[in-house]
N, C-alpha and C positions, 0 to 999 in steps of 0.2 A: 510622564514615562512614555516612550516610543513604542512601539506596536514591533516587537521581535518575530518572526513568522522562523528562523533560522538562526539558531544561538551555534558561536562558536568557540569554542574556550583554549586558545593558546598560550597561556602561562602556566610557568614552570610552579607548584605550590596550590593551583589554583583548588576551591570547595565547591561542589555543586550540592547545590540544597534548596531545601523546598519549604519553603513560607507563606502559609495563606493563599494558597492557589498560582505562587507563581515559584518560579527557579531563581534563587538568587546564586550568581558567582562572587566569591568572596575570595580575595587572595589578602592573606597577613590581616584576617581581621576586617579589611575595608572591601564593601561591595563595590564591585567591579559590574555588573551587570548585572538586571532584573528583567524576567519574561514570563508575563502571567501564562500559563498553560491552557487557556481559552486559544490564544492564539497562536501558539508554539507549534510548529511542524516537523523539526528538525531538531535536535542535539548533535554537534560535531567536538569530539573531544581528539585537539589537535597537537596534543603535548604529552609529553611525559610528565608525572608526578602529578596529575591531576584525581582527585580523590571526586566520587559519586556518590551519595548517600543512598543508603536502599530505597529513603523515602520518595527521591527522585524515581528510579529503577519504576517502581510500582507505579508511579503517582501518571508516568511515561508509559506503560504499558497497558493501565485503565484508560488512559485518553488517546492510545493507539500511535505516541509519536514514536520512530526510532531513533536510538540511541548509536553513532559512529562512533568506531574510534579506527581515527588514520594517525600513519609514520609520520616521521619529516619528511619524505616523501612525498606525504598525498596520497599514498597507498592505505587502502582498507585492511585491516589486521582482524576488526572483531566489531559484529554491532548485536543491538537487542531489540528484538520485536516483541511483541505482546504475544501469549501463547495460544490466544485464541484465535479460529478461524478469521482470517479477512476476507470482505466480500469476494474478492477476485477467485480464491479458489473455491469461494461456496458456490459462487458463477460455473466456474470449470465443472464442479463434481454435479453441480445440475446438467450441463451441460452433454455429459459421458454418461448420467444416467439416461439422459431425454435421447437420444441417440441409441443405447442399447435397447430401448423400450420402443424404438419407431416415434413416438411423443409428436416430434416436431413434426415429421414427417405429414402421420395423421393432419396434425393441425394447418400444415400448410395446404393440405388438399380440401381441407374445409374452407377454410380460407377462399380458397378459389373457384369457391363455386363444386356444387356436389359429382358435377358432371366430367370432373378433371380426371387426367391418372401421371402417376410420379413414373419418371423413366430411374430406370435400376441406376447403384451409383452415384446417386443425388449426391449435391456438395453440401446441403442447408448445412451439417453442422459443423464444419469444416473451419476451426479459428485457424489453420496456417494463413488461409488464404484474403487479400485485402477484403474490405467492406465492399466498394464497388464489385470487387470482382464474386465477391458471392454473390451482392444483388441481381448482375447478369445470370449467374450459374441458377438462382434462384428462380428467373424467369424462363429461364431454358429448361429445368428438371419438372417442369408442370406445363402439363398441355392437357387442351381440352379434346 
């Protein structure tokens, strides 16, 4: 069996179901494709009359993969993520906390030695801005 990283299910009929750890597509009875969920990243459900089992739904949502569903098109209409926090915005909400609390700041002036001081304005926590260009702003908001 092939190492699936990206299942896409284009026929009209087709069953999405969930067997012993993997997703099997099944259209008229005959498996069409199999993808253990160890390695599964993606679900793209590309057709009409494609049925999902809730057991998939759950089984997708404990192992964090989402679920698409595009037109004929190629346009997105509806997908399903897991309802629990993902890291990125447990990142952000540390982030906007450590910022309201000074956090980083502090830390960065320790950091650099006791004798430092932070010019007002600093960018540290500043995600619009590239990586490079904070590491500059970063060197610049601390002087000793």
């Amino acid at each position: 069996m092939p190492i699936i990283e990206n299942l896409v299910v284009e026929e009209y009929g087709a069953f999405v179901g969930k067997k012993q750890g993997r997703v099997v597509v099944t259209v008229k009875d005959k498996i069409v494709a199999e993808a253990p969920l160890l390695h599964l990243q993606t679900i793209v459900v590309a057709s009409n009359g494609v049925s999902v089992s809730s057991d998939v739904l759950a089984a997708c949502c404990e192992e964090g993969i989402p679920i698409h569903f595009v037109d004929s098109r190629g346009r997105a209409y509806a997908a399903v993520y897991s309802a629990g926090l993902t890291g990125t915005v447990r990142t952000r909400r540390a982030q906007l906390k450590a910022y309201d609390e000074k956090i980083a700041l502090t830390w960065r002036a320790q950091w650099r030695g006791p004798s430092c001081k932070i010019k007002p304005g600093c960018c540290v926590m500043r995600p619009s801005i590239g990586r490079s260009r904070r590491r500059r702003c970063m060197r610049s908001c601390v002087t000793r």
